[in-house]
C-alpha positions, 0 to 999 in steps of 0.5 A, a space after each residue: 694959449 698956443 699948442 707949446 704952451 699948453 704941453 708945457 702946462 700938461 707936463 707940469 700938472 703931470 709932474 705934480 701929481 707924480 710927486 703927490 704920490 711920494 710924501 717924502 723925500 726919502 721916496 723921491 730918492 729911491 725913484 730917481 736914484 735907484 740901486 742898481 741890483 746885477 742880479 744873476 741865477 746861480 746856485 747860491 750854496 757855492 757861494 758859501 765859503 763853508 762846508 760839510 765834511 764826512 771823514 771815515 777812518 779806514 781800519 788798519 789790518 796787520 794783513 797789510 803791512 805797507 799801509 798799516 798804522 799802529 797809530 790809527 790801530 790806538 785810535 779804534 782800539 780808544 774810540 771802542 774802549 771810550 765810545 763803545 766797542 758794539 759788542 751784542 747790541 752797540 750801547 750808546 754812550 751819549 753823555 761821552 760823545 756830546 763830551 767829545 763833540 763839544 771838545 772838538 769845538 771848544 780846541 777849534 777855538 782855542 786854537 784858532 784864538 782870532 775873530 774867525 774861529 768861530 767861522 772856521 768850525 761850525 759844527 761838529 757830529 761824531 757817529 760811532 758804533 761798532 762798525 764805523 768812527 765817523 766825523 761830520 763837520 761843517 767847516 772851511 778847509 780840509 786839509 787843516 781840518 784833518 790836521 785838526 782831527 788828528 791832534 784831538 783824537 792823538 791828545 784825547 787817547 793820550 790823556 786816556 793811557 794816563 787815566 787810573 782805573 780804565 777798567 771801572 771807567 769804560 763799563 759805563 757812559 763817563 763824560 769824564 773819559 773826555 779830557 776838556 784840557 787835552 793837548 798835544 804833546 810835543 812828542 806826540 808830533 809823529 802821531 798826529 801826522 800818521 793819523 792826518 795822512 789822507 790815506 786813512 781816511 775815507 772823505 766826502 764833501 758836500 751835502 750831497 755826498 755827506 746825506 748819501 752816505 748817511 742813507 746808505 748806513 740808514 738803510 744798512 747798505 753802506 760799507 764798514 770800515 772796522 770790516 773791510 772786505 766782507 759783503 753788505 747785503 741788504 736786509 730790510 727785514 733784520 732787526 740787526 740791521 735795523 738797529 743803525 736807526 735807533 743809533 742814527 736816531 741817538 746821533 740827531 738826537 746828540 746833534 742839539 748845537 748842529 742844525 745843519 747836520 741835524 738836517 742831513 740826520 734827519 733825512 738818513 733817518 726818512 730814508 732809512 725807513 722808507 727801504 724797509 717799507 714794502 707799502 712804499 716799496 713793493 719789490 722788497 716782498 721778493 726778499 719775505 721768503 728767504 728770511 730776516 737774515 738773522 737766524 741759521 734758517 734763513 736763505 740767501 737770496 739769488 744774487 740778481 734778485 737781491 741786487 734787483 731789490 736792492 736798486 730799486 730801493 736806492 732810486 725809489 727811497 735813497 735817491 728821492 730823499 737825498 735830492 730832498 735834503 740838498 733842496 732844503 740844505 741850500 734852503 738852509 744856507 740861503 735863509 741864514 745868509 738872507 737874514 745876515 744880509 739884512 741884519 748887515 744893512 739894518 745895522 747902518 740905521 741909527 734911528 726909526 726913520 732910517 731903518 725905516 727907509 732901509 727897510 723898503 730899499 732891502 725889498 727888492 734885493 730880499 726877493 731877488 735873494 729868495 728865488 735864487 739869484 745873486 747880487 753884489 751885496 758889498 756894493 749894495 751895502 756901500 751905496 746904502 751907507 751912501 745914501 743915509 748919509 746924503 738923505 739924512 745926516 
């Protein structure tokens, strides 16, 4: 046997063993006709086509008769009546704000009768108390999300006016004060486009944003609207302060149906705590001496001591924990789109064997998904289907 003749022997020997190693066909296919996967890095959350939106409603003083609304005046003065006006301590009514939460939701649907509703609103958590009307969504587009806001509260505070016996009504946590059915009324029009104009709203989009602004009402640092003008000092020794935990607390409590918000509540919450501990947070010892901030006899602190503090609180328990949050917000984000991923192509499978095979070609994609990177899922999706039929139909 000459030189040629016995390579020619080695390769088919080589050959053999290597196909030995696969035990079907479906194996053999996915060595020589692999998916070619265009991975890239990139922040998986901006390819999320939904979003977290805070809207805050301004007040609207008399003492500003160019920018005043009686329309937004009819909506603190319904959201105090229904909701709570925060007199003494605020008095949460849970019941009415599930009630209200869960309207919000239901009038997405109903109004947007097609096969996207339900991907148009996600979420919805409303945070109410005597100082702030705050509605958290997660939803796609702003503009027509305050349209939206504008025509529920409009219809809800309608529906109130003609309710019997408000009196009676409002002493107590009523469900009931929500209207399920409310619509806007064709001459409520005007009213729901003074409500929608942005410039009565305070926006923030993003977890990023949404998470610090839940921080800083956590940690009593954050401005209130129903006040505007007036100083917030930060005062991690008030019990009056602090109470915005136990509202904070009431909220995830209320926010069973809203994962994703649940989350960035949560977190408000460590952050909340964590600027009113001195063991986490020594600098606030320098606040001990002058008092809580709840009696005639304490002091005020000299203004670059409590700014100090008050810095060193932000970047020592806000900043780390909102960093935390966006971490395990696109977490989040990424293991839900991760298992719609794979429910996508496992639906393609009409049998064990297939699903099988499905299975073992999803690996490698899975893994790129979970360190970040992106793929074209779309193309991976149409070769899938492809394949199964040329491997087994």
């Amino acid at each position: 046997m000459g030189v040629n003749g016995l390579l020619v022997v080695l390769h088919l020997f080589a050959l053999t063993r290597f196909i030995q190693c696969f035990s079907t066909t479906s194996d053999l296919h996915s060595i020589f006709s692999p998916f070619s996967l265009h991975a890239t890095r990139e922040d998986r959350s901006s390819s999320i086509d939904y979003d977290v939106h805070l809207f805050s409603l301004k007040w609207s003083s008399l003492d500003d008769p160019i920018n005043f609304s009686k329309t937004v005046r009819n909506t603190w003065r319904w959201k105090d009546e229904v909701l709570g006006d925060g007199r003494d301590f605020f008095v949460p009514r849970p019941k009415t704000l599930h009630a209200l939460q869960e309207y919000i939701v239901q009038r997405a649907a109903a109004e947007f009768n097609d096969r996207e509703a339900d991907n148009w609103l996600l979420e919805c958590v409303v945070l109410s108390n005597c100082a702030r009307f705050e509605i958290i969504l997660l939803t796609r587009d702003k503009a027509t999300t305050l349209e939206f806001l504008a025509g529920c509260f409009v219809a809800q505070i309608q529906s109130f006016t003609n309710l019997r016996f408000k009196q009676l009504q409002t002493s107590f946590d009523r469900p009931g004060n929500i209207d399920g059915l409310a619509k806007v009324k064709q001459a409520d029009r005007q009213r729901v486009s003074d409500l929608a104009e942005e410039r009565h709203w305070n926006h923030l989009k993003g977890a990023e944003a949404v998470c610090r602004r839940l921080c800083m009402i956590a940690a009593g640092m954050a401005d209130r609207p129903s006040r505007p003008g007036r100083p917030v000092p930060f005062q991690p020794f008030s019990s009056r302060d602090a109470h915005i935990l136990l509202q904070l607390k009431r909220t995830l409590e209320n926010a069973r149906s809203a994962p994703r918000i649940a989350l960035l509540l949560r977190y408000a919450l460590i952050a909340g705590k964590t600027v009113r501990n001195p063991e986490k947070i020594e600098e606030l010892q320098k606040l001990r001496q002058y008092g809580t901030g709840n009696t005639k006899y304490d002091s005020t602190p000299p203004s670059h001591v409590l700014e100090h503090v008050t810095q060193v609180a932000i970047q020592k328990g806000i900043d780390p924990t909102v960093e935390e949050c966006v971490n395990a917000w696109v977490n989040l984000s990424n293991g839900k789109d991760i298992a719609s991923f794979r429910n996508s192509a496992l639906k393609l499978a009409l049998n064990k064997e297939e699903e099988k095979w499905v299975l073992k070609r999803l690996h490698e994609p899975t893994i790129l998904l979970r360190e970040g990177m992106t793929i074209d899922e779309d193309s991976f999706l149409k070769d899938l289907q492809s394949d199964l039929v040329t491997m087994f139909r």
